[in-house]
C-alpha positions as CSV (number, residue, x, y, z in Angstrom):
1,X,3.9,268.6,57.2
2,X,2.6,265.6,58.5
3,X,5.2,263.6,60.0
4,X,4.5,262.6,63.3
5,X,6.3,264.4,66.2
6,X,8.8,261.5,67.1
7,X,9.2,263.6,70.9
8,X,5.6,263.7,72.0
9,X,5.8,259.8,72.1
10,X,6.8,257.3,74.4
11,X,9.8,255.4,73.1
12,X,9.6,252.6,75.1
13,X,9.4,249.1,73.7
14,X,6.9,246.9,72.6
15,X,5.7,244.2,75.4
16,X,2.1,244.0,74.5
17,X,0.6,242.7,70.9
18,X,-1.1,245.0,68.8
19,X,-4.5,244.4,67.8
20,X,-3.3,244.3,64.2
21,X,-0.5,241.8,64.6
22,X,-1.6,238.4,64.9
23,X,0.9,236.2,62.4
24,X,-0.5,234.5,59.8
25,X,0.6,231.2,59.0
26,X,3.0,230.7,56.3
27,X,0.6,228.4,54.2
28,X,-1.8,231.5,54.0
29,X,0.8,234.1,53.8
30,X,2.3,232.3,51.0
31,X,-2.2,231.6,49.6
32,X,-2.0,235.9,50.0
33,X,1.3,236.5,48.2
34,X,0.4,234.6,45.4
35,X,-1.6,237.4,43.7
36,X,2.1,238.7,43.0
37,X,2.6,235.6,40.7
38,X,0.7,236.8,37.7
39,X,1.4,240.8,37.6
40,X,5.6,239.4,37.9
41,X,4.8,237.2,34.8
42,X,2.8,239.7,32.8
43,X,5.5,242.9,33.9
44,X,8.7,241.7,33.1
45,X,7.7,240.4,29.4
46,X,6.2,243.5,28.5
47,X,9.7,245.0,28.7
48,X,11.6,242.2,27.0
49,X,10.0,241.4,23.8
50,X,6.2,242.3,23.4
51,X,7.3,245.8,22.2
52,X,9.6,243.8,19.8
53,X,6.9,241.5,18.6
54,X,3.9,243.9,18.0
55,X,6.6,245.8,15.6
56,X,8.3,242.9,14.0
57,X,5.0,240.2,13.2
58,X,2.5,242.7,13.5
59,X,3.9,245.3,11.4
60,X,3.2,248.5,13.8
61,X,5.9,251.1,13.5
62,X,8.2,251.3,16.6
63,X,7.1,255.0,16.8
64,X,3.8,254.0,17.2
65,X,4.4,251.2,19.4
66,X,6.3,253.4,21.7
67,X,3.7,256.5,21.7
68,X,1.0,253.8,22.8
69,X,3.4,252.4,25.7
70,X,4.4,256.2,26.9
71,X,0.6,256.6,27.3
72,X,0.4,253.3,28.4
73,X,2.7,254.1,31.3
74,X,1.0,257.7,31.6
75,X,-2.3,256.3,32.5
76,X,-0.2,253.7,34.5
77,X,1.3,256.2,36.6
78,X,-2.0,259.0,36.6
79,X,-3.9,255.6,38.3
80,X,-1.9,254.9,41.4
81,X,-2.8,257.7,43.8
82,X,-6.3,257.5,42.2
83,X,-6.5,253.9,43.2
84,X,-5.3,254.3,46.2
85,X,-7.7,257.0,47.6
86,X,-10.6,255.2,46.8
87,X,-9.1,252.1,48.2
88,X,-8.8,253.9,51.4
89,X,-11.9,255.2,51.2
90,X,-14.0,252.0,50.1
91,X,-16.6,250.8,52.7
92,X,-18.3,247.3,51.9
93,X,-19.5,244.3,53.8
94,X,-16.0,242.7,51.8
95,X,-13.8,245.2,53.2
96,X,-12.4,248.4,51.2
97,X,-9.2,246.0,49.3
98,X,-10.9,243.2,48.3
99,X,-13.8,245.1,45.8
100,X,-10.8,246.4,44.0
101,X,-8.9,243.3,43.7
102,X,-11.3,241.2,42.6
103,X,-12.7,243.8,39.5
104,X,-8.8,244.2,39.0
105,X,-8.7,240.9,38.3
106,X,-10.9,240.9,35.8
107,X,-9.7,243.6,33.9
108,X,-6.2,242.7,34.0
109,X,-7.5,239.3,33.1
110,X,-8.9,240.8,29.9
111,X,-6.7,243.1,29.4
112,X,-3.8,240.0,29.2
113,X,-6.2,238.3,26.5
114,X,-6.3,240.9,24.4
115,X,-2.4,241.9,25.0
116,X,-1.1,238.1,24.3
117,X,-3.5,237.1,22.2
118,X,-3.9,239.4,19.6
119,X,-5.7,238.6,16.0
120,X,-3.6,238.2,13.2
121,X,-3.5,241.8,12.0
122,X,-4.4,244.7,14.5
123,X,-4.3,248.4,14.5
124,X,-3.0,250.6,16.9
125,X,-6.3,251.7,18.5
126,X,-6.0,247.7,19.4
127,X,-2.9,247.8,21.2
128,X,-3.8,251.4,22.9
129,X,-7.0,249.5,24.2
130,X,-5.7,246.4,25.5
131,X,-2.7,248.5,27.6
132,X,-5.5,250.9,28.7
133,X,-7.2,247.7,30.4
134,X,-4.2,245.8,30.9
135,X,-2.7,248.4,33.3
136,X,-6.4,250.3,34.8
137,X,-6.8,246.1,36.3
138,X,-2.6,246.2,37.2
139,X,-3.2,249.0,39.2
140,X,-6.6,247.8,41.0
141,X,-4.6,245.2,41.9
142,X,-1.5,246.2,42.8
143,X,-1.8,249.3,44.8
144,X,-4.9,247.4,47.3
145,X,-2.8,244.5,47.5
146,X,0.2,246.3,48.6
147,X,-1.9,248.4,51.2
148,X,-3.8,245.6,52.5
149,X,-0.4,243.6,53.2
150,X,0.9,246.6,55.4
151,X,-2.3,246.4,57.0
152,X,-2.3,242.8,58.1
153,X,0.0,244.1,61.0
154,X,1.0,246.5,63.2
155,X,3.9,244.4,64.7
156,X,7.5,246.0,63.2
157,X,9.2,242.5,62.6
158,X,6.0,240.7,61.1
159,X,5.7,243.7,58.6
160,X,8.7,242.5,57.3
161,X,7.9,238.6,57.4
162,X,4.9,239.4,55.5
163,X,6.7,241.7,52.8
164,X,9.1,239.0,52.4
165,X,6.5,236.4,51.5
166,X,5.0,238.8,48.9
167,X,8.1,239.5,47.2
168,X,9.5,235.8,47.1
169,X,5.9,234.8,45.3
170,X,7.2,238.4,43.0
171,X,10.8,236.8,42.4
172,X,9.2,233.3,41.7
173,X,6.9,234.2,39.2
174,X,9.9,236.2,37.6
175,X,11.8,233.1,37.2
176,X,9.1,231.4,35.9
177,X,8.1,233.9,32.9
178,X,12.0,234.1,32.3
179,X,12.3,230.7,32.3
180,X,9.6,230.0,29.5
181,X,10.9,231.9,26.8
182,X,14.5,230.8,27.4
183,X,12.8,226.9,26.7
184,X,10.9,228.2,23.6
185,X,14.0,229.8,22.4
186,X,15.8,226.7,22.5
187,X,12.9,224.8,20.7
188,X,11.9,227.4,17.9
189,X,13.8,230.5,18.4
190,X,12.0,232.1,15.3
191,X,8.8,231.6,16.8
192,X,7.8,234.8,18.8
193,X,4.2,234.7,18.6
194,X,4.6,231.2,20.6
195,X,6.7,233.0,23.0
196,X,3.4,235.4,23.7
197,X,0.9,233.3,23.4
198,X,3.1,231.0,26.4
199,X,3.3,234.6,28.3
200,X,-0.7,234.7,28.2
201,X,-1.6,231.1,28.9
202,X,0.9,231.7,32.0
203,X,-0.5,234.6,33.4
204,X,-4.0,233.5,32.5
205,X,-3.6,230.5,34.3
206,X,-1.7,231.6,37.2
207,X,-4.8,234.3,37.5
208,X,-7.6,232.5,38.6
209,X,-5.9,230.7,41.6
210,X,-4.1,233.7,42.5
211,X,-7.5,235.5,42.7
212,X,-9.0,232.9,44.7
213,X,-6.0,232.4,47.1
214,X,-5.1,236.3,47.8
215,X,-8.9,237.0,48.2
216,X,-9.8,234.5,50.9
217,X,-6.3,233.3,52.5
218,X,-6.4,236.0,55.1
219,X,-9.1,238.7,56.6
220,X,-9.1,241.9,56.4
221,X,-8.4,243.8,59.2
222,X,-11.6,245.5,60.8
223,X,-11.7,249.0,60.4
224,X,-12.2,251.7,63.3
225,X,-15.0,254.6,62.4
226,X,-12.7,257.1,61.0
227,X,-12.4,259.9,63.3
228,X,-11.2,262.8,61.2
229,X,-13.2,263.9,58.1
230,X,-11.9,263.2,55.2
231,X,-9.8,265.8,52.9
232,X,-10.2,266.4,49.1
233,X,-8.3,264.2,47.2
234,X,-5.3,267.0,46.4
235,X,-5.3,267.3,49.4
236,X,-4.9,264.3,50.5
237,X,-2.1,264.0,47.7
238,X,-0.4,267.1,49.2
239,X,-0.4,266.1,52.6
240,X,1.4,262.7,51.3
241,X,4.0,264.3,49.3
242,X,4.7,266.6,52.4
243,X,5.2,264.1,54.6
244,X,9.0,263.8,54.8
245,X,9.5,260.1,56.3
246,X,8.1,258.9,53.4
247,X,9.9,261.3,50.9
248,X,13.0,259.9,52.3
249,X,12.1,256.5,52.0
250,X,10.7,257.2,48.6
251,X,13.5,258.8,47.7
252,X,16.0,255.5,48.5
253,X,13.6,253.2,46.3
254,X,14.2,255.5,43.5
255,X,17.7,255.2,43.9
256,X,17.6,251.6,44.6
257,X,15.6,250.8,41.7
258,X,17.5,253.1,39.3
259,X,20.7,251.2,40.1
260,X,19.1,248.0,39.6
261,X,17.4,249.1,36.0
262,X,21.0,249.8,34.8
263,X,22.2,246.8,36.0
264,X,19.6,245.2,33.7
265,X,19.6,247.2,31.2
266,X,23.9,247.1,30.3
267,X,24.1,243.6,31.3
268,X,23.4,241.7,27.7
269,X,25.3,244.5,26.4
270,X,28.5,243.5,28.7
271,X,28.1,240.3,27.7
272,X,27.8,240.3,24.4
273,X,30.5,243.6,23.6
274,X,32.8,243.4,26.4
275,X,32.8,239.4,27.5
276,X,32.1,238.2,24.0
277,X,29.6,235.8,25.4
278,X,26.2,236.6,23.7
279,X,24.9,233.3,25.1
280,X,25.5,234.5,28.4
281,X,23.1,237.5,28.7
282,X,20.2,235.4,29.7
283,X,21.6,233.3,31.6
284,X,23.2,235.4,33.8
285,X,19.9,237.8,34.5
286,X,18.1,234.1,35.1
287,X,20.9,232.7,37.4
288,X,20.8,235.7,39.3
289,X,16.9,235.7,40.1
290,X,17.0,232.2,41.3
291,X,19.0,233.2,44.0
292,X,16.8,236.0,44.9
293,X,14.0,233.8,45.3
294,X,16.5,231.9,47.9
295,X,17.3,235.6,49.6
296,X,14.3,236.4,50.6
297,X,14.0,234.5,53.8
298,X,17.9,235.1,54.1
299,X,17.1,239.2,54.4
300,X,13.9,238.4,57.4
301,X,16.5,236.6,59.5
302,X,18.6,239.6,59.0
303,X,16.0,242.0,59.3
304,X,14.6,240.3,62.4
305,X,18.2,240.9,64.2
306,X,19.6,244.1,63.1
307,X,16.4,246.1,62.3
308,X,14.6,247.4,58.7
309,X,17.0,250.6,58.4
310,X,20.2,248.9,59.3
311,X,19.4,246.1,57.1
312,X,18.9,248.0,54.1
313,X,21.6,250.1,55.2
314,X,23.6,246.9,55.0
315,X,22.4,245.3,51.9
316,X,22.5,248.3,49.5
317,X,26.3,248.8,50.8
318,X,26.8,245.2,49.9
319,X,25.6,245.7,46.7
320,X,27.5,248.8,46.0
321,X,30.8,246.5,47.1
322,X,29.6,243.7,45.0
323,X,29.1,246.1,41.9
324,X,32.3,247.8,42.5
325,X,33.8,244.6,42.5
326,X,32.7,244.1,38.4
327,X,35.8,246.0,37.8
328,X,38.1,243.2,38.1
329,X,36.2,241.7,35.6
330,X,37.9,240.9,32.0
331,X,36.8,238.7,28.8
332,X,38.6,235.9,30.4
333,X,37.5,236.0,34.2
334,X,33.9,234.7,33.6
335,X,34.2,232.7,37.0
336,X,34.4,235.8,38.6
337,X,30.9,237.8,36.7
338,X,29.2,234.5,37.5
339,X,30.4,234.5,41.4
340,X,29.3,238.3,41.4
341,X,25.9,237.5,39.6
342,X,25.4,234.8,42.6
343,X,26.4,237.2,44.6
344,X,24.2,240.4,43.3
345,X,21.2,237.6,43.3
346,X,21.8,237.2,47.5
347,X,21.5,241.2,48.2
348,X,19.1,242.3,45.2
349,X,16.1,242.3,47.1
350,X,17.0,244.1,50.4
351,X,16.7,247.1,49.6
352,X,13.7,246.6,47.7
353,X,12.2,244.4,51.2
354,X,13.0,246.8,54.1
355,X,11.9,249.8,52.2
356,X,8.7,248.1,51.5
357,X,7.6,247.4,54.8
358,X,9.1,250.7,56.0
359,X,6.0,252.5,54.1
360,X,3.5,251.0,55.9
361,X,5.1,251.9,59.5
362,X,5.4,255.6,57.8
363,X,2.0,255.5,57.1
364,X,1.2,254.6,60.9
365,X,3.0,257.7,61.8
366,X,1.0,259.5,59.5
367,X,-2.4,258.5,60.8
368,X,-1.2,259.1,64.2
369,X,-0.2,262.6,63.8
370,X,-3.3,263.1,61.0
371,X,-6.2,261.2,62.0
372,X,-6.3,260.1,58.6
373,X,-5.8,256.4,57.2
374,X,-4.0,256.9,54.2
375,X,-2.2,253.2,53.7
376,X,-3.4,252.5,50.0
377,X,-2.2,256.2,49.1
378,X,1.1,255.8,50.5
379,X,1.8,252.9,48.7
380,X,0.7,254.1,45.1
381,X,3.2,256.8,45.8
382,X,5.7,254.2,47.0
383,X,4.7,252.5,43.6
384,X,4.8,255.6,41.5
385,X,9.0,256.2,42.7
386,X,9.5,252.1,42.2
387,X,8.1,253.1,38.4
388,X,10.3,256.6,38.3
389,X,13.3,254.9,39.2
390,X,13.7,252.4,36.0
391,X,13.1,255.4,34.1
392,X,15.9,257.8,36.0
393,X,18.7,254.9,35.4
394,X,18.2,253.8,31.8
395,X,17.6,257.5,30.9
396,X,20.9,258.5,32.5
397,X,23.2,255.0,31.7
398,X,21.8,254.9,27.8
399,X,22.8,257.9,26.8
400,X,26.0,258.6,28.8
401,X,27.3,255.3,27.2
402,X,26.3,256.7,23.9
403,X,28.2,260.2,24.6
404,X,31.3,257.8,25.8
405,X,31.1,256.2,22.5
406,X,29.5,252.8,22.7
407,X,27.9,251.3,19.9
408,X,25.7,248.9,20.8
409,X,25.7,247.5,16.9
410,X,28.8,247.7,15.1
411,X,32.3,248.2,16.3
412,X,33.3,249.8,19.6
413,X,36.9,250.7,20.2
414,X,38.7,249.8,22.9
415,X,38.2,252.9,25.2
416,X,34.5,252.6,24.6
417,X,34.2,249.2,25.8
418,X,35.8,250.0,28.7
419,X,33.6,253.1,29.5
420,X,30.8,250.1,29.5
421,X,32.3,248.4,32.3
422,X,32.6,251.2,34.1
423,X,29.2,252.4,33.6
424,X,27.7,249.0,34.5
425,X,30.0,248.3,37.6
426,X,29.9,252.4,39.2
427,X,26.3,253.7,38.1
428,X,24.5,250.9,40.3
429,X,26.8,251.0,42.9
430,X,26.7,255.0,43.4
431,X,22.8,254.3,42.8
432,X,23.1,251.9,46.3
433,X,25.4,253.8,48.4
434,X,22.8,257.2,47.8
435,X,20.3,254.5,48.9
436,X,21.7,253.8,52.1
437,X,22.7,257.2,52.8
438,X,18.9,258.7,52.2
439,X,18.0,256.6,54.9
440,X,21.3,256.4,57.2
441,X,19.5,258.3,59.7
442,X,16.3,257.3,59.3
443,X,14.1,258.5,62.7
444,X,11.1,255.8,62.6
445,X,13.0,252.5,64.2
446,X,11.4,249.5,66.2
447,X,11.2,251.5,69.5
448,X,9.6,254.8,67.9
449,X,7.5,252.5,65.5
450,X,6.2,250.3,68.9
451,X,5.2,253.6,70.7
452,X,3.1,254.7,67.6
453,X,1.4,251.2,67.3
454,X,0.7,251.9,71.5
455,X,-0.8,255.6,70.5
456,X,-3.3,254.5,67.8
457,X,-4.5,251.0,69.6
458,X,-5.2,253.0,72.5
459,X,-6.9,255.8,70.0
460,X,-8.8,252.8,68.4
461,X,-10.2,251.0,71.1
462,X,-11.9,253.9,72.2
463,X,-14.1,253.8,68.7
464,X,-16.6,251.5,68.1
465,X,-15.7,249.2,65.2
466,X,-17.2,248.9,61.8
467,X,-18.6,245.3,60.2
């Protein structure tokens, strides 16, 4: 096990700044976040309708379709830790983040050309191509981006800030691909080839800057010569997966993110079924994303003050209240779903924030007790549980609302429509309140975290630093 002894260390607090820690500016924090821009407009449409619109106007059969996407995903998944090793492991005159951004790029920049902008007819070998590129540049993005953001400092609070930059660029360029097909809709609702072509031209074009900005807003931090040798790769993996700060953290993600897939996956059937207010659905996910992108800087004050634990601790509660609180919702109260969806929008990404920055501290403690720097790893297993948890919720809400006799298409009786609301109101809400208990006693807090930082800047600045 490689958690770090929390009694052989000081707790005292932080008075000096670590080498790692000096704050960015918010113009380059926001140049760096921007590389979250494209992968949030390229993700989210994937789910919606491209699935949809390779089966319906390019005539593949949805068995095929979804047999390409489960080995889409597979390959999606198999990547991460892959990615993430090497990252670590990367020595260039660029740094070891930056190589694997920049060839992401380009292959996830191909990869959406050949995804959005397919020919006229295609066969499945095409679409099985262009999601094994698609998601090989994702992940050569993704996992080094995420790792290099943790690594930008070593000061607890300005983890946080920086996090929170990266995720507001996230939730803006999730408004903005929801946004464009709601307009096209309007315009030519029949036309879904528009709708992807709008989807490539937008991630396409929100690529190149993105590339530019991420790549050359902020250094990389210099590396020390390691001073442990490294371990095999599965063992490496092993050693991660043991480590039981992260497990727990890991562990509250998936149950964050599991409550927040059924929130998203019931709500168009609530609206349509139970409200009878089809035109509602996407309006309501869109309303409620707007004010996540105002949340974000809401959630760093709050962090700032009370602390990443207790401010998860507090925001997944709230959103267990506020989901509880859908079950004083009827057909004729749609004031009150609206208030709740303004409301849900506030405390969605909390959970989601906190936890993110709590990996990189946990991978601090890791390298203190290991020797090992191991930051890219631990966050393609942190992405590998923000994949699993979709997965858990919509595998458990789908069918449990099937079993309770919902049909989505057709008549529902009374009894089933009401086991809808229920499911949508208590399955996120149990989802957050096992969040916040996973991590109610969470050991790694500012004071433990600054005594870490103390152990490996004194540990560093006795090794000679590499170019």
């Amino acid at each position: 096990m490689a958690s770090i002894p929390f009694d052989t260390v000081e707790p005292r607090c932080e008075t000096r700044t670590s080498a790692r820690s000096g704050g960015a500016s918010a113009g380059r924090l926001l140049g760096f976040g921007s590389l979250s821009i494209p992968l949030a407009g390229a993700g989210l449409p994937l789910v919606l309708f491209v699935p949809q619109l390779y089966a319906s106007h390019f005539g593949l059969s949805l068995a095929t379709i979804g047999f390409i996407f489960f080995l889409g995903r597979f390959w999606d998944v198999a990547a991460d830790p892959i990615v993430g090793t090497l990252s670590d492991r990367t020595r260039s005159r660029f740094g070891r983040r930056r190589p694997w951004i920049a060839a992401g790029g380009l292959l996830f920049g191909i990869g959406s050309a050949l995804l959005f902008f397919p020919p006229a007819a295609i066969a499945p070998l095409y679409l099985g191509t262009a999601l094994f590129v698609f998601y090989a540049g994702w992940t050569m993005i993704e996992i080094p981006f995420s790792a290099w953001a943790g690594e930008l400092s070593g000061q607890y609070h300005e983890r946080t800030r920086i996090v929170t930059y990266k995720q507001t660029m996230f939730a803006i360029g999730l408004l903005l691909v929801l946004i464009l097909p709601t307009l096209i809709e309007q315009w030519r609702p029949a036309d879904g080839v528009l709708k992807l072509h709008a989807t490539g031209v937008f991630i396409l074009v929100t690529l190149v800057p993105a590339l530019l900005l991420g790549l050359t807003a902020i250094a990389e931090p210099p590396l020390p010569t390691h001073y442990a040798r490294h371990t095999g790769f599965w063992r490496s993996v092993g050693l991660v997966f043991g480590d039981r700060l992260l497990l727990r953290v890991l562990a509250s993600d998936v149950a964050v993110t599991a409550g927040q897939s059924i929130r998203a996956g019931l709500i168009a059937f609530f609206c349509v079924s139970y409200m009878g207010l089809p035109q509602w659905a996407s309006g309501l996910y869109l309303l409620q994303f707007v004010f996540g992108v105002v949340a974000g800087p809401l959630w760093l004050a709050i962090g700032r003050r009370l602390g990443k634990r207790e401010t998860a601790i507090a925001g997944e509660l709230a959103q267990a209240a506020i989901n509880i609180g859908l079950l004083a919702v009827f057909p004729d109260t749609l004031w009150l779903l609206v208030a709740l969806a303004v409301a849900q929008g506030l405390t969605q990404g909390s959970g989601n924030l906190m936890l993110r920055a709590m990996v990189a501290d946990v991978a601090d403690a890791h390298e203190l007790a290991t020797g090992h720097n191991r930051t890219g790893l631990f966050f393609s297993v942190f992405s590998l549980a923000t994949k699993a948890g979709p997965a858990i919720g919509i595998g458990l809400a789908l069918p449990l609302l099937a079993w309770l006799g919902f049909a989505p298409k057709g008549h529902s009786e009374p009894g089933a429509l009401e086991a809808l609301k229920y499911v949508f109101a208590l399955g996120p809400a149990a989802a957050h309140i096992i969040s916040a208990a996973l991590i109610w006693h969470f050991p790694l807090d500012q004071t433990r975290h600054a005594a870490i930082r103390r152990a490996l800047d004194t540990r560093a600045a006795a090794i000679p630093v590499q170019a």
